[in-house]
N, C-alpha and C positions, 0 to 999 in steps of 0.2 A: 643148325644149332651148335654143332661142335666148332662150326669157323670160330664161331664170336667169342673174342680173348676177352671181353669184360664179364665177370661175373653176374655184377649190377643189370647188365641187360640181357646178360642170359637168361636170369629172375624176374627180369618183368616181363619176356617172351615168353618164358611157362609160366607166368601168368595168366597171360592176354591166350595163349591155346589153353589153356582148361578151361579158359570162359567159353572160349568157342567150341571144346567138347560140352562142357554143358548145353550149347546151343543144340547140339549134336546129339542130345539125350544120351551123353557117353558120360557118366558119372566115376566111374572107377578109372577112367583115364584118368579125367578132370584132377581126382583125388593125386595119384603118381606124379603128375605134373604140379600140383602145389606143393608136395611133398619136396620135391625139388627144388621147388622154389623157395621155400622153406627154409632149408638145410645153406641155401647160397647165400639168402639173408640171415642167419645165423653168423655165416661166416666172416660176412661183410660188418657184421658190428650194427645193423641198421633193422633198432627194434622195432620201428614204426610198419616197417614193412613186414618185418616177421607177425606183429600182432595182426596185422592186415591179414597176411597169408593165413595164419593161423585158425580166423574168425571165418575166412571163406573157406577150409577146411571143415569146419565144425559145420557149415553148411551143407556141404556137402554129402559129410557121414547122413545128418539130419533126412536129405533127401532119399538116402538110399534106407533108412530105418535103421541107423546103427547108431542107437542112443547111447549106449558104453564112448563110444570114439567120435560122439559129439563132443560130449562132455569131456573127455579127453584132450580133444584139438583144442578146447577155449584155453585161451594161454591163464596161466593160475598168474602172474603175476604182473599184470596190467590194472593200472592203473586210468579207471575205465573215465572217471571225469577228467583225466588231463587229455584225453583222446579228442579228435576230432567228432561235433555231432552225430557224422554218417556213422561212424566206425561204432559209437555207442549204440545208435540204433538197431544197428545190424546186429551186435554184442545182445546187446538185452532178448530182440526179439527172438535171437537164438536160444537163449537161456529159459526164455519164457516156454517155448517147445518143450524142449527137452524136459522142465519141471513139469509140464501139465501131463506130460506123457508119460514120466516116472508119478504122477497122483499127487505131487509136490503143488498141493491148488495156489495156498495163502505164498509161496515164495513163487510160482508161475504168477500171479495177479500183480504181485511189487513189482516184478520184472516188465510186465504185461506192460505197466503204467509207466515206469522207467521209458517204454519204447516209444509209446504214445508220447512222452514228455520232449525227446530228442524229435519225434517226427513232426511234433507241431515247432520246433525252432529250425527245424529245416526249415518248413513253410513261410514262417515267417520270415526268417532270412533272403527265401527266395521271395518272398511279398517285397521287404526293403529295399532289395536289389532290384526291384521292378519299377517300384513307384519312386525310387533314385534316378532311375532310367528316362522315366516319364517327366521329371522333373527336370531333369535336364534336356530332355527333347522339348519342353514347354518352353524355356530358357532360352534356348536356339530359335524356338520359332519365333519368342517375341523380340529377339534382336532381329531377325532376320525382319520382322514386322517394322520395329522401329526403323530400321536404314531403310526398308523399303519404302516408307512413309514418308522420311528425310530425303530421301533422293526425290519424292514426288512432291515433295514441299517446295525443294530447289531449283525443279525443273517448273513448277510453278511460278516462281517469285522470277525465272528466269523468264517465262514466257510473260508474264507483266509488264517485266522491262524491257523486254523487244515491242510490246505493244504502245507501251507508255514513251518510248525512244521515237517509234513509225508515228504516234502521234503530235508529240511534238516537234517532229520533222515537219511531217503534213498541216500544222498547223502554222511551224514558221515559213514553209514553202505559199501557203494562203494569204497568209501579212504580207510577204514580200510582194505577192503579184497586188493585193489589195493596194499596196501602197503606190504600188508603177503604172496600175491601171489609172489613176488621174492624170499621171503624165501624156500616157497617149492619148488622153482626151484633151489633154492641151495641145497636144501635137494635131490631136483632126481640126482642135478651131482652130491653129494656125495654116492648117492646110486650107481650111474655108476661107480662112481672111483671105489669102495668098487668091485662091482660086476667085474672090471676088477683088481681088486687088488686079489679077491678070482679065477680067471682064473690061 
């Protein structure tokens, strides 16, 4: 962690390890490392991240029962509906904790609903982006359908004309002999004549 000259990624590496101390059932690391992280998004100018970091701190305190330094970490001066859905969800249903658990019923319930509100537009979001998905996989299929069909139309109309080609071959190849075959039948009567001309 000390190689890395960029700030920016030193802060999203203590990021990504407090996730993975929390995997770790390490909470108090977890916390040190967003704290850090924190502090390098501060410095960096880059609020989005800082309120990120912030919100997963609050989380944090939340898990280990430390309601004073939930409420602490949530940043006081975010602006919670410019934010990203996820960001809001996480935001409320953090706030929703911490109020029900300080006896704060009627502002835990607003928040409650707040969380509920953000988590069904994720849903749907991820509904849109799905049947977007399908809609276009439908799309593909029925081109894929149509050229498939067109090339069997083609090779149809193709095999037609080699059929309808062989039969009027086969049929002027018929006329032809039809028409030669009187000839050799004049050629056998003149063989006959011949052959009773030489009697």
């Amino acid at each position: 962690l000390a190689e890395l000259k960029d700030p920016y990624l030193t802060a999203q590496l203590l990021s990504g390890e407090a996730q993975l101390s929390l995997a770790r059932q390490q909470p108090a690391q977890a916390e040190q490392q967003l704290l850090k992280a924190a502090q390098l998004f501060q410095q960096l100018g880059n609020r989005s991240m800082q309120h990120e970091t912030s919100i997963a701190l609050a989380e944090v305190a939340l898990m280990q029962q430390h309601l004073v330094k939930a409420r602490a970490y949530l940043p006081q001066d975010l602006k919670i509906d410019q934010q990203p859905v996820f960001l809001q969800r996480k935001y409320w249903d953090i706030l929703s904790r911490i109020q029900a658990s300080n006896g704060e019923w009627q502002q835990a319930y607003q928040a409650a609903v707040a969380a509920s509100k953000a988590q069904f537009e994720i849903q749907a979001n991820q509904q849109r982006q799905h049947l977007g998905q399908l809609s276009t996989d439908l799309q593909q299929q029925q081109q894929m359908h149509s050229q498939q069909q067109s090339q069997w139309q083609a090779g149809t109309w193709a095999l037609l004309a080699t059929l309808l080609a062989s039969w009027l071959g086969m049929g002027g190849f018929l006329l032809r002999r039809k028409r030669q075959t009187p000839a050799a039948l004049t050629g056998q009567v003149w063989l006959k004549n011949w052959a009773e001309f030489a009697r």
